[in-house]
C-alpha positions in Angstrom: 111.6 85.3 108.9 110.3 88.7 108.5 106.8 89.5 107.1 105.9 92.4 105.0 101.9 93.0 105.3 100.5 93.7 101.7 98.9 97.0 103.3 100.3 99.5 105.3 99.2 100.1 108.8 98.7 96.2 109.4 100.4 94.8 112.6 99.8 91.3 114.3 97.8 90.8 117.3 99.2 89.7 120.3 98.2 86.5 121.5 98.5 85.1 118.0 99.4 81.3 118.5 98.9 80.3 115.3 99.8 81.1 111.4 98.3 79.8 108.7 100.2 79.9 105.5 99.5 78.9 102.2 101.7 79.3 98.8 102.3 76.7 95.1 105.2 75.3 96.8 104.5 75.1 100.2 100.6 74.0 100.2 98.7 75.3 103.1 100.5 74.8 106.4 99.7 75.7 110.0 102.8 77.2 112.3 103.4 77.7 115.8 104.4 81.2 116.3 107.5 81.2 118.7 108.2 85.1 118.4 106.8 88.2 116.8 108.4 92.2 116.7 108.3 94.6 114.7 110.9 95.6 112.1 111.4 98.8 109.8 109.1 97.7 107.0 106.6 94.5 108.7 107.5 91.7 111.3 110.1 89.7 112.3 108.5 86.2 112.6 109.7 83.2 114.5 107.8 79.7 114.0 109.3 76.6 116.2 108.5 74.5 113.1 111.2 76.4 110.9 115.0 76.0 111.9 116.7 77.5 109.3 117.1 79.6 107.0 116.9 77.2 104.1 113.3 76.2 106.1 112.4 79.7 105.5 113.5 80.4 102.5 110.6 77.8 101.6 108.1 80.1 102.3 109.0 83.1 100.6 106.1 84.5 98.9 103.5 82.6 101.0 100.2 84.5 102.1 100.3 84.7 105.7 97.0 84.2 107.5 95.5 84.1 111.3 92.1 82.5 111.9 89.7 84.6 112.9 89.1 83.0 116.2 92.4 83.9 117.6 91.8 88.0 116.7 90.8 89.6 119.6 87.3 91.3 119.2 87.6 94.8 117.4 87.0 97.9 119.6 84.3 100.6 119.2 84.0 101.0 115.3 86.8 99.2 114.1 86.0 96.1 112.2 88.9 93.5 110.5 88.6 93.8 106.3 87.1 90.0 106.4 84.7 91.1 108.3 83.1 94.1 105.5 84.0 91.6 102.7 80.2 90.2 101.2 78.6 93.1 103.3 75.4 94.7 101.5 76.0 98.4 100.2 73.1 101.3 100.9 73.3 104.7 100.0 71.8 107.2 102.4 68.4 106.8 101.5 68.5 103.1 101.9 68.7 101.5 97.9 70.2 98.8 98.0 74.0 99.4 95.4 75.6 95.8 95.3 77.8 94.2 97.6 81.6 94.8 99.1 83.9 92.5 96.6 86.8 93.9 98.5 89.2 96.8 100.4 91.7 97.7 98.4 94.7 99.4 99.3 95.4 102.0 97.1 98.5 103.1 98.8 97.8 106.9 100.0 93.7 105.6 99.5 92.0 102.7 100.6 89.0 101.8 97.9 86.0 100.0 98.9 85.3 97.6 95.6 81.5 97.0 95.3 80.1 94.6 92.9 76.8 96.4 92.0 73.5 94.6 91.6 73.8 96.2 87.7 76.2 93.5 87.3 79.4 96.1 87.4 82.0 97.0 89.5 82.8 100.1 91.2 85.0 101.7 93.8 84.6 104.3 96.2 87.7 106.2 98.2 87.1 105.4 101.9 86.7 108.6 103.7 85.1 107.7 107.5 81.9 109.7 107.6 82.3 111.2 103.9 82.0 108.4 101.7 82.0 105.6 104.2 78.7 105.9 106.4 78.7 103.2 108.9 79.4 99.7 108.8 76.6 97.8 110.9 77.9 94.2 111.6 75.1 93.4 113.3 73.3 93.4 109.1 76.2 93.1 107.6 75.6 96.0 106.1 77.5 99.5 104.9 76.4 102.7 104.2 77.7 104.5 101.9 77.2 108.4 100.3 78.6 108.2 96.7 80.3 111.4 95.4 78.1 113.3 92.8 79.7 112.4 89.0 82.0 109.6 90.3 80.1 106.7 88.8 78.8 106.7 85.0 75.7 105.8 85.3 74.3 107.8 88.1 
């Protein structure tokens, strides 16, 4: 079956044994992957429970999701989105803003979505080292440097 991953950039793992997917129809339902490659636009995907193409054809429009056990650790800074998701937001000078609610893929931008401690919501481009601090795991923690005027009520 192939996969298209809702952001761009995203590839699977190697080593993934396991798929968990979950749609109306379908329920949540754990697969064994057989074989994975890549294709023009996402994955090619073959599970030894599915046998057909009726079989797959079941699970069109499922989300597709590994456990977090089988990812192998991230390298350097990278991080995996679950991972930033619930995090604590601090500017520069260390005040506390909210919490990450999300990333959101924007397309050409990704967003971080930060559910402030005003009881709002607001997003911030993620530029690496502009906008986008640090993430520090270790805290759960991200540090961010707002742009001037972005925000209303700065």
């Amino acid at each position: 079956m192939r996969v298209v991953p809702g952001a761009a950039g995203i590839s699977m793992p190697e080593g993934i044994e396991k798929v968990r997917m979950t749609s109306p129809r379908i329920g949540e339902r754990l697969f064994t992957v057989d074989k994975i490659r890549p294709v023009h636009d996402g994955l090619l995907l073959t599970l030894k429970e599915i046998n057909d193409r009726d079989q797959a054809r079941e699970l069109s429009g499922s989300i597709l999701a590994v456990d977090a056990a089988s990812l192998p650790p991230p390298v350097g800074d990278e991080f995996y989105v679950y991972e930033i998701e619930g995090a604590q937001v601090f500017d520069e000078s260390g005040k506390r803003i909210g919490v990450v609610k999300a990333l959101v893929d924007n397309n050409g931008q990704d967003l971080l979505e930060i559910k402030t401690d005003n009881a709002g919501e607001q997003l911030l481009p993620w530029v690496e080292g502009e906008t986008v601090i640090r993430f520090d795991r270790d805290a759960n923690a991200i540090v961010i440097r707002p742009i001037p005027g972005l925000w209303e009520d700065e």
